[in-house]
C-alpha positions, 0 to 999 in steps of 0.5 A, spaced: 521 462 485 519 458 480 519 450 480 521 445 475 515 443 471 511 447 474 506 454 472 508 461 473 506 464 481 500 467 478 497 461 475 499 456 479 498 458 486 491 462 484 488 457 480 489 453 486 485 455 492 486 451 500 482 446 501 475 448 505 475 446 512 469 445 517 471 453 520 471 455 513 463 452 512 461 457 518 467 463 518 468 468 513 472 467 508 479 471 506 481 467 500 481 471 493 477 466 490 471 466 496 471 472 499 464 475 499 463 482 497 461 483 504 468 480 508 471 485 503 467 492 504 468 490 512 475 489 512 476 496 507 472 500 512 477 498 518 483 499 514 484 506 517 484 502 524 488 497 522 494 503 520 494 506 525 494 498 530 500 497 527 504 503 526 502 503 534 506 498 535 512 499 530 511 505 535 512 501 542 517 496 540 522 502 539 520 504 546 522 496 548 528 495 553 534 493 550 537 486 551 542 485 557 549 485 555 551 479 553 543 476 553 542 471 546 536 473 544 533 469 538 533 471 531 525 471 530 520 477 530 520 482 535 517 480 542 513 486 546 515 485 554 514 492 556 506 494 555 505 500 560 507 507 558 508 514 562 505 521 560 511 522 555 511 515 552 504 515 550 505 522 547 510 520 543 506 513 540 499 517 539 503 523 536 508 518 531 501 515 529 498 520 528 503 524 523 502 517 520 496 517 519 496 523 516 501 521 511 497 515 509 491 519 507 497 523 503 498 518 498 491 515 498 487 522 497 491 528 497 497 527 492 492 523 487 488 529 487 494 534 486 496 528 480 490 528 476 488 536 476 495 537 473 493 533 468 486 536 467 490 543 466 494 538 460 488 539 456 488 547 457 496 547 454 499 544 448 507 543 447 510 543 455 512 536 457 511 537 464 503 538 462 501 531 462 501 530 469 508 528 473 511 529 481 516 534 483 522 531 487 520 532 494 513 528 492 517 522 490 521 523 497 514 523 501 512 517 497 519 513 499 517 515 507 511 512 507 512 506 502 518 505 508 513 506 514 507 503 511 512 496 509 519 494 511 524 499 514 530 500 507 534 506 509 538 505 503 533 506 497 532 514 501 538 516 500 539 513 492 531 517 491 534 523 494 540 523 489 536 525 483 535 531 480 529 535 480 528 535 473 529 528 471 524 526 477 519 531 473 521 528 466 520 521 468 514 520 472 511 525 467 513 520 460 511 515 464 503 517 467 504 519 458 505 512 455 500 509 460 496 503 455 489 505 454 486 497 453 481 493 458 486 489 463 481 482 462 480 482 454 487 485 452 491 483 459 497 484 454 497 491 451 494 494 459 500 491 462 505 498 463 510 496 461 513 503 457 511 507 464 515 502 469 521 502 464 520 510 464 522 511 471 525 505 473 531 507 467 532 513 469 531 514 477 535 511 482 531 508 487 526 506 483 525 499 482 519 495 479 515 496 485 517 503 487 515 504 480 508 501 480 507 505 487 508 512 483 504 510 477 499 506 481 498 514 485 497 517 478 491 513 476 487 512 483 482 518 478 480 517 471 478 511 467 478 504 472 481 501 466 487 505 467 488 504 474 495 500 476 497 496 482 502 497 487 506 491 488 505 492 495 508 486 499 501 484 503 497 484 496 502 479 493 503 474 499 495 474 499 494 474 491 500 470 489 502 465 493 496 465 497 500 466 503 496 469 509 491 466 515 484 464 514 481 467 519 481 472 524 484 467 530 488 463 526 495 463 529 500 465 524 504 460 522 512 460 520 512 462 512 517 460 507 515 466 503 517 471 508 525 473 512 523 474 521 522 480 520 516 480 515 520 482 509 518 478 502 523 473 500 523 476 492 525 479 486 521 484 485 522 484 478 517 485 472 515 479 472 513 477 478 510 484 478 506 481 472 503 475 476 501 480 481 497 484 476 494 479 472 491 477 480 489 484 482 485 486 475 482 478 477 480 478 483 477 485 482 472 483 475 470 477 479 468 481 485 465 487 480 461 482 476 458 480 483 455 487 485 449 486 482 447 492 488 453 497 486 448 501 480 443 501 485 446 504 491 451 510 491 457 504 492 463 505 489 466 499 484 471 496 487 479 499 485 485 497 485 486 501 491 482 498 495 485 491 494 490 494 496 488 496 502 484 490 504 490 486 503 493 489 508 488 488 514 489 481 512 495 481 513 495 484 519 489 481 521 489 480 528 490 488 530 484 489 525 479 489 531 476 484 524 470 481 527 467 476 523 461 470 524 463 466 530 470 470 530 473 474 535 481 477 535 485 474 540 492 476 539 499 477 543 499 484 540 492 485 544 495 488 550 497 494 546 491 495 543 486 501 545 480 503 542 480 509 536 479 516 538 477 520 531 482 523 527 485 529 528 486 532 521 486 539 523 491 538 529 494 531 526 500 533 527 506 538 525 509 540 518 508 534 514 500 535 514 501 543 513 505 541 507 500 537 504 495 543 505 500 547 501 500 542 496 493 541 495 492 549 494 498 550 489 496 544 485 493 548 480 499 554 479 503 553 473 510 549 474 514 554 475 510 556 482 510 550 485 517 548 484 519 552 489 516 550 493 519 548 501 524 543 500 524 538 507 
C-alpha cells in the first residue's frame, strides 16, 4: 500500500536501505543493497537444507496435540510443545520431507527442462499453436501443489485451477510463453515487463492470478536467453526486495510485522503493479550483483538468475532453520530442537508416485502433443 505523498513501494522502500549498526560493520549483511556475492552464493548453496527444515517442521506442527477443550490458545504463530517422535512419526515426517523435496527439484529442474525442449521442437514444426512451448492440465496442478506447500496453504485456488479445461491450459500458457517481450530489463525496463504473457493466463484461467501467473512464466524461462527470464512473485522475495522486511542477521529475534497476518501470509494485492515493484527489484538486485563478478568469466560459475534470487529470498526468510552461519554468527532458534542433521537425497527412493511422474514426464517430453496428453492424470 501506498501513502499519500509518498513513491511507489519499489522506489520508496528499496531506495531506501536500514541504517548500519555496529553488528552489521562485522556480520554479513542480508540487505539488497550490501549483500556480497559471497553471502549470496552461501545462502543459495543451503537453500535445499533450508526447504527441507522448513517443510519438517510444517510436517511436525501437524503431529502437535490438540488444545484441551475449552483452552483459549492465543491468535499467533503456531507454538511446537511436542519434539520427541515414535518409529511412525519420524517415517511420516522424513517421507513428506522428502516427497517435497522431490517436487521442489520438479519445478526448478525437471519441468523447466521438459518446457524448454518443447519449445526446441517448435523450431522443427510450423503452424500448430501448441509448438511454442506450453503446459499440459496436470502440470498446471502440480505447480499450484507446490506453490501451496512451498508458501502458504490456499485450498480454494485448488479447486478453481482443477476447473479448467485441458485445452484452455494448453492454449493459454502456450500464447502466453509466445508473446514474451524481447528487450533488455535495465535499458528498456518498460517493453520487458510481460505484461501480454501475465494477461494471457490470467484472462482465461482460473486460479490464476498475477502471482500464479508469474510462477508459470517464470518455469518457462529458467532456460534460454537471461534477459527473458521472469520472477515469480513469491512472497519471501517481496517482503526481502520491496518492503525491505526481513531479519538482519542469522540471531536476530524476528520482530512483529505489519507487512504479514499470524500465520506468515503477506498482507497484499497481488496485483500487476505491485508485482511491477517486485520486478524492477529483481532485475536490479541481479545487474548489480552480475556487475560485481568480476571472477564469474574466469571461473565455471554460473551468473546470477532470477531463480536463484528466488531462492536465496527464501533462506533468508527462514533463516534461522538455515543452519546459516556467517562471521561471528551462529543460529539460535526456538525451532532448534526439531532440527537434525541432513542425510543426502534420495532421489531414486525419494518417494512414491510424484517422482515416477516426473520421471515419466522427462522421458515423454519429446513425443508429439498428442502422446503426452494422455498421460496418467492424478
Amino acid at each position: 500500500m501506498v501513502r499519500k505523498g509518498s513513491k511507489p513501494l519499489g522506489e520508496a522502500r528499496l531506495d531506501q536501505p536500514r541504517a548500519q549498526t555496529k553488528e552489521d560493520e562485522t556480520a554479513p549483511s542480508f540487505s539488497p543493497h550490501r549483500i556480497t556475492l559471497e553471502t549470496f552464493h552461501h545462502l543459495l548453496s543451503i537453500y535445499e537444507a533450508t526447504v527441507s527444515q522448513v517443510h519438517r517442521r510444517k510436517v511436525t506442527l501437524k503431529l502437535q496435540p490438540k488444545p484441551a477443550k475449552g483452552s483459549k490458545e492465543k491468535a499467533g504463530a503456531p507454538v511446537i510443545t511436542k519434539t520427541e517422535f515414535n518409529d511412525s512419526e519420524e517415517k511420516q515426517i522424513r517421507e513428506q520431507t522428502d516427497k517435497f523435496l522431490e517436487l521442489d527439484r520438479w519445478r526448478y529442474e525437471t519441468l523447466p527442462n521438459i518446457v524448454a525442449e518443447r519449445k526446441a521442437c517448435a523450431g522443427e514444426k510450423e503452424g500448430n499453436e501448441t509448438d511454442r512451448g506450453y503446459l499440459l492440465k496436470e502440470e498446471l496442478v502440480d505447480i499450484m501443489d507446490w506453490k501451496m506447500k512451498h508458501g502458504v496453504f490456499r485450498p480454494a485456488l485448488m479447486g478453481m485451477v482443477k476447473s479448467n479445461p485441458d485445452k484452455t491450459v494448453t492454449q493459454s500458457t502456450s500464447t502466453a510463453f509466445a508473446v514474451l517481450p524481447d528487450a533488455d530489463p535495465i535499458s528498456a525496463p518498460a517493453e520487458a515487463f510481460p505484461k501480454s504473457s501475465l494477461d494471457a493466463l490470467t484472462s482465461p484461467l482460473r486460479g490464476v492470478g498475477p502471482a500464479t501467473a508469474s510462477l508459470i512464466l517464470s518455469i518457462g524461462t529458467i532456460f534460454g536467453d537471461a534477459n527473458m527470464q521472469v520472477p515469480f512473485y513469491s512472497d519471501d522475495v517481496y517482503l526481502w526486495l520491496v518492503l525491505n522486511d526481513f531479519r538482519q542477521s542469522a540471531d536476530e529475534e524476528e520482530k512483529p510485522s505489519t507487512n504479514k497476518k499470524p500465520n506468515g501470509e503477506l498482507i497484499a494485492k497481488y496485483n500487476v503493479n505491485e508485482y511491477r515493484d517486485l520486478w524492477n527489484a529483481v532485475q536490479k538486485l541481479r545487474a548489480r550483483l552480475n556487475a560485481d563478478d568480476t571472477k564469474a568469466q574466469a571461473s565455471n560459475r554460473e551468473p546470477v538468475s532470477l531463480a536463484d534470487i528466488e531462492k536465496v529470498a527464501y533462506v533468508i526468510r527462514n533463516i534461522a532453520l538455515s543452519g546459516f552461519a556467517g562471521q561471528g554468527l551462529e543460529t539460535i532458534s526456538q525451532e532448534s530442537a526439531i532440527i537434525e542433521p541432513l542425510e543426502p537425497p534420495k532421489k531414486e527412493t525419494a518417494t512414491v508416485e510424484i517422482s515416477q511422474k516426473r520421471k515419466s514426464e522427462a522421458d515423454t517430453a519429446d513425443v508429439t502433443t498428442k502422446r503426452q496428453s494422455k498421460r496418467l492424470k492424478q
